[in-house]
Backbone as CSV, one residue per row, in Angstrom:
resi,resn,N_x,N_y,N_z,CA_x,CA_y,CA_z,C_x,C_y,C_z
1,UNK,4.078,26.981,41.782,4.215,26.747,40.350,3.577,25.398,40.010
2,UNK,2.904,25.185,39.431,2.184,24.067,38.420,2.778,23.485,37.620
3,UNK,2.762,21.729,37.383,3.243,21.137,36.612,2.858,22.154,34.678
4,UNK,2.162,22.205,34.749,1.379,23.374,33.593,2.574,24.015,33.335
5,UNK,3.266,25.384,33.733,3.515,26.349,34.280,5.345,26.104,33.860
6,UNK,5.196,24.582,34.264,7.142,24.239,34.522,7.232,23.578,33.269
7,UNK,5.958,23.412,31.653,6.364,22.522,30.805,7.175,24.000,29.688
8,UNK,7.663,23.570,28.794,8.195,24.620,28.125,7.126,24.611,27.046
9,UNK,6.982,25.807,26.518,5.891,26.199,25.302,6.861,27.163,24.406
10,UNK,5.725,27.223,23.658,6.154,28.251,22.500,4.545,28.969,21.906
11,UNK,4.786,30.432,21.266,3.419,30.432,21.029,2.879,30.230,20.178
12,UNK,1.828,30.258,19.447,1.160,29.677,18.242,1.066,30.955,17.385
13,UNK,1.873,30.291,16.263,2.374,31.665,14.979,0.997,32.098,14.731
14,UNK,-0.455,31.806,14.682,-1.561,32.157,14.436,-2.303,32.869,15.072
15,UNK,-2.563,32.399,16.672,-3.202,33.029,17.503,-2.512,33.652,18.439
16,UNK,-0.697,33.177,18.861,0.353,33.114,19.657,-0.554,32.961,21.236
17,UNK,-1.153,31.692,21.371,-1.697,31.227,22.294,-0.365,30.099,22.739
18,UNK,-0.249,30.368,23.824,0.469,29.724,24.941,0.715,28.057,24.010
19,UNK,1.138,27.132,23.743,1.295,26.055,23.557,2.137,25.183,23.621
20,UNK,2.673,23.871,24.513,3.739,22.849,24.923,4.452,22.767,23.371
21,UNK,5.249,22.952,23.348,6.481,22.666,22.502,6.413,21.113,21.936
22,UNK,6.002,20.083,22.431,5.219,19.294,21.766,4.558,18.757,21.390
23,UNK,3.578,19.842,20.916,2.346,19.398,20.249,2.475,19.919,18.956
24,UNK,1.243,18.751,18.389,1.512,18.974,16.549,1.055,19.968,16.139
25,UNK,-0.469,20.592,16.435,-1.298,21.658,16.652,-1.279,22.547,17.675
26,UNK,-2.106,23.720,17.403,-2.646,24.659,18.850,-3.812,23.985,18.946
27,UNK,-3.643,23.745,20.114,-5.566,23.422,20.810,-6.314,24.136,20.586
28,UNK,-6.308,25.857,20.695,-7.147,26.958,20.342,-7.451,27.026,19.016
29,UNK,-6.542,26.837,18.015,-7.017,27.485,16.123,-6.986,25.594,15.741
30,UNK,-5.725,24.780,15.639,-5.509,24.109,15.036,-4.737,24.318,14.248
31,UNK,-3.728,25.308,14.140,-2.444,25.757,13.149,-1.712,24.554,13.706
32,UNK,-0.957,23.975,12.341,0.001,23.120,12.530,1.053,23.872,13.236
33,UNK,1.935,23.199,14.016,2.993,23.679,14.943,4.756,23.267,14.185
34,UNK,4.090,22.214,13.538,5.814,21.810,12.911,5.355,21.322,10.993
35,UNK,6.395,20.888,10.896,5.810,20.273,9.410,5.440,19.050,9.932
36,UNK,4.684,18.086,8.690,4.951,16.670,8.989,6.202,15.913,8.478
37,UNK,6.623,15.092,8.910,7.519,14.167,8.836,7.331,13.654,7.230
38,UNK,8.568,13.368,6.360,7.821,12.637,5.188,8.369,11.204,5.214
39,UNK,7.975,10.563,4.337,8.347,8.755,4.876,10.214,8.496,4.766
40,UNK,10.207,7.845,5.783,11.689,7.349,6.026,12.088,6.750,4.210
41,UNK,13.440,6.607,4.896,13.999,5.386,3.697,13.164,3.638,3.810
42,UNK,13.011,3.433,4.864,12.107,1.910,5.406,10.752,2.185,4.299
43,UNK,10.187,3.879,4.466,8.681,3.401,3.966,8.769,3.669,2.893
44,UNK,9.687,4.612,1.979,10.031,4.688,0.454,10.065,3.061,-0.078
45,UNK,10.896,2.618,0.991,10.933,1.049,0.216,9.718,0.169,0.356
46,UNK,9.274,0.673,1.321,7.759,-0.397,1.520,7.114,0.216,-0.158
47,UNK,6.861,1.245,0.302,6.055,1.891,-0.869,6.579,1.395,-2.379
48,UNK,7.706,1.380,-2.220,8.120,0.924,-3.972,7.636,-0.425,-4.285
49,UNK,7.922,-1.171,-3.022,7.834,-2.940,-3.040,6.433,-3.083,-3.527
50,UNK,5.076,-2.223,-2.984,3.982,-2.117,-3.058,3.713,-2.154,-4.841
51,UNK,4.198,-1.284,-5.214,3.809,-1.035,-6.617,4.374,-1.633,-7.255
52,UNK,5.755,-2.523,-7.201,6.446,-3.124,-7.800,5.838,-4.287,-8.093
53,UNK,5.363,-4.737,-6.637,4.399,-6.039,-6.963,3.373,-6.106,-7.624
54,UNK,2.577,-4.892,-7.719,1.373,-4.725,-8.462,1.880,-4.783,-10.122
55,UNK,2.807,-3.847,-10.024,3.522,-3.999,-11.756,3.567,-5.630,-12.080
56,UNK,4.351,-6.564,-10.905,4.820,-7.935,-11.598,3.740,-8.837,-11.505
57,UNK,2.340,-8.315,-11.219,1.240,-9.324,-10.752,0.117,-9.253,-12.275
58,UNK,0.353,-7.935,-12.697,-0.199,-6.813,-13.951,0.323,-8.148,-14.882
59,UNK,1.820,-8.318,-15.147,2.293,-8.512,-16.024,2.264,-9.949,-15.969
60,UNK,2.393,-10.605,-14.572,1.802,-12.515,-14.803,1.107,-12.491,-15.234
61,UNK,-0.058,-11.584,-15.085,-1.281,-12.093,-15.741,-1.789,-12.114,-16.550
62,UNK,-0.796,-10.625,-17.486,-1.580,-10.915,-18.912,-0.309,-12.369,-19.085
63,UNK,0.633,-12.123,-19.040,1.457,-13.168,-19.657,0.820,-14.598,-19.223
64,UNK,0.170,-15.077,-18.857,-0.537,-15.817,-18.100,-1.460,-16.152,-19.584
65,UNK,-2.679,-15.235,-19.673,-3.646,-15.491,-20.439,-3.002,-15.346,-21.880
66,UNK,-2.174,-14.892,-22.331,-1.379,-15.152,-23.460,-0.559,-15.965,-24.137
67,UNK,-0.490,-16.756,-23.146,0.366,-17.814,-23.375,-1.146,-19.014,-23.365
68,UNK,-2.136,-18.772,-22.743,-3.083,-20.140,-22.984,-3.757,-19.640,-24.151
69,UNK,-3.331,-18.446,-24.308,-4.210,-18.430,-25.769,-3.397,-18.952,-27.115
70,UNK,-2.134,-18.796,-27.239,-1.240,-19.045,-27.946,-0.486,-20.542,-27.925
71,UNK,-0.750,-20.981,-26.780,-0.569,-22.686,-26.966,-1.995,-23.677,-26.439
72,UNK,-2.493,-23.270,-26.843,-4.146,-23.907,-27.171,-4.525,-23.731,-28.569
73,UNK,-4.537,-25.189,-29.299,-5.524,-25.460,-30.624,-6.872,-26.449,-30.492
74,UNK,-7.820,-25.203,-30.254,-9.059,-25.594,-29.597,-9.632,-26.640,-31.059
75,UNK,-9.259,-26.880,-31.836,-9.569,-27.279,-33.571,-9.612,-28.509,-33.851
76,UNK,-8.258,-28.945,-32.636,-8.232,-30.099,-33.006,-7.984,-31.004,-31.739
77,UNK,-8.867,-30.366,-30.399,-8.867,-30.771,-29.243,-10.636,-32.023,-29.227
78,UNK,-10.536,-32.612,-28.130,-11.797,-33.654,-27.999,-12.394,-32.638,-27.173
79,UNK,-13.399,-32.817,-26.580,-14.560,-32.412,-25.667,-13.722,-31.998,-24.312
80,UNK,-13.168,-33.514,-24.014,-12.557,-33.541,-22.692,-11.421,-32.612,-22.462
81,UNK,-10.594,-32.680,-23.697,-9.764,-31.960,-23.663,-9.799,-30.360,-23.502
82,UNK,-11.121,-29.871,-24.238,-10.781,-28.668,-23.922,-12.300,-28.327,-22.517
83,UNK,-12.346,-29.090,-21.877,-12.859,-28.574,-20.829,-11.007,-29.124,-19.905
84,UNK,-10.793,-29.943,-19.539,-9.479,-29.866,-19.036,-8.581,-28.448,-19.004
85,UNK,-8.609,-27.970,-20.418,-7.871,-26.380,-20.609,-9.026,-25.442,-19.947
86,UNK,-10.068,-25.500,-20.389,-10.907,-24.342,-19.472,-11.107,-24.396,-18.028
87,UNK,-10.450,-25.737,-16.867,-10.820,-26.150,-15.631,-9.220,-25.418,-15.291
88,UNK,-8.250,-26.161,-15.977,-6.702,-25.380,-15.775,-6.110,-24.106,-15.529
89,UNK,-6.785,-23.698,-16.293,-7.223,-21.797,-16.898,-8.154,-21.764,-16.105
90,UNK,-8.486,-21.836,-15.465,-9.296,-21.248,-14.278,-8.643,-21.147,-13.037
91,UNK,-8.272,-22.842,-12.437,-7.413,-22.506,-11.534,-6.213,-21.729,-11.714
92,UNK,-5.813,-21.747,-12.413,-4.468,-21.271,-12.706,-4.422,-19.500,-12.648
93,UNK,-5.663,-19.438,-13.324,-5.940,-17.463,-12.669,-6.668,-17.684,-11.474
94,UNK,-7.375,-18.105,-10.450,-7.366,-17.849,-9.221,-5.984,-18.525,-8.266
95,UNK,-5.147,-18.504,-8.837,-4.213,-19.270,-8.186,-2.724,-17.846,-8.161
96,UNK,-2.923,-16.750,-9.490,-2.193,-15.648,-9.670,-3.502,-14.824,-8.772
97,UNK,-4.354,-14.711,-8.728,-4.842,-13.810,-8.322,-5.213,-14.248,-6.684
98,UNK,-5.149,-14.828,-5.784,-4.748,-15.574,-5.073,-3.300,-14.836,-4.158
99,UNK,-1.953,-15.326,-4.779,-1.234,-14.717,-4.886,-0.986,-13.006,-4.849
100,UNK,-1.460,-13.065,-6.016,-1.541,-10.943,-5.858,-2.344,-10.761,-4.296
101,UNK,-3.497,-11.255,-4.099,-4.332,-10.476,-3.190,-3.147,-10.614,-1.711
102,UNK,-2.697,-12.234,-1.371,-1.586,-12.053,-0.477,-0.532,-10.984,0.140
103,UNK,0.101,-10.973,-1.501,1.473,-10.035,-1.760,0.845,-8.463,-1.239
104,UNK,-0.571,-8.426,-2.049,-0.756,-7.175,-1.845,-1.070,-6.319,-0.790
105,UNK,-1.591,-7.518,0.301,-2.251,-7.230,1.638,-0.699,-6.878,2.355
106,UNK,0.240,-7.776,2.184,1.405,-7.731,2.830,2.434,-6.983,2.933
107,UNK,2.498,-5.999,1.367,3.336,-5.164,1.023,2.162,-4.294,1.608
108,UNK,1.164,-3.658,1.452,0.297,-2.621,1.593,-0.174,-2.097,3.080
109,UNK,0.476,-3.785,3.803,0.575,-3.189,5.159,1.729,-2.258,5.762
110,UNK,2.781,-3.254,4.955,4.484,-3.124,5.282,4.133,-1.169,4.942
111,UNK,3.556,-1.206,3.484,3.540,0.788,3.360,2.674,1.225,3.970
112,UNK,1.729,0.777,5.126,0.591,1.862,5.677,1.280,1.923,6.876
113,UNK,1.792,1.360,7.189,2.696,1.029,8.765,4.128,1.769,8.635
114,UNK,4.643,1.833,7.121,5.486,3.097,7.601,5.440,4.258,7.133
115,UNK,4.315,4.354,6.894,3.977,5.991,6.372,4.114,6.750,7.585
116,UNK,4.342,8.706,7.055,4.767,9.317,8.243,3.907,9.748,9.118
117,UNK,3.795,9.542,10.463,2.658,10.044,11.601,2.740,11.723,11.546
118,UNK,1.456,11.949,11.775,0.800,13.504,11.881,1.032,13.786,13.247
């Protein structure tokens, strides 16, 4: 008898070709053998955290540029002054966007890492 021979199988609902009981596929067709797995409670939450952050990164930022538009009176600013607001407002959005790209790499790993294996 063969290590082969002594594994337990089942056959493949498609071709009902001989196949180890755990495998995802038949080697012969490629019919799936089980369902897939769908994401745990861990990757539901990765996944929410993911979009959640994208929602609160959406919303710094307009709130961000709305607020320099609404407390800036370019009218009765000097030269200096409003290059100061346009140098501020600059950093200040690569500094949210900065941020987002971080959060996003970090949460987006946390959800690719627990998504469910095939």
């Amino acid at each position: 008898m063969t290590e082969r021979d002594s594994m337990p199988s089942i056959p493949c609902p498609n071709c009902q070709t001989s196949v180890s009981d755990k495998a995802a596929t038949c080697p012969n067709c490629g019919e799936p053998l089980r369902k897939p797995k769908g994401r745990g409670c861990l990757g539901a939450g990765a996944l929410i955290l993911f979009w959640l952050w994208q929602a609160a990164m959406i919303a710094w930022l307009i709130s961000y540029l709305a607020d320099i538009g609404t407390t800036v009176d370019m009218a009765t600013m000097s030269e200096a002054e409003k290059a100061g607001v346009g140098l501020g407002a600059t950093i200040g959005i690569g500094l949210v966007l900065g941020v987002w790209a971080v959060g996003s790499v970090i949460f987006g790993l946390m959800a690719l890492l627990t998504r469910s294996r095939r």
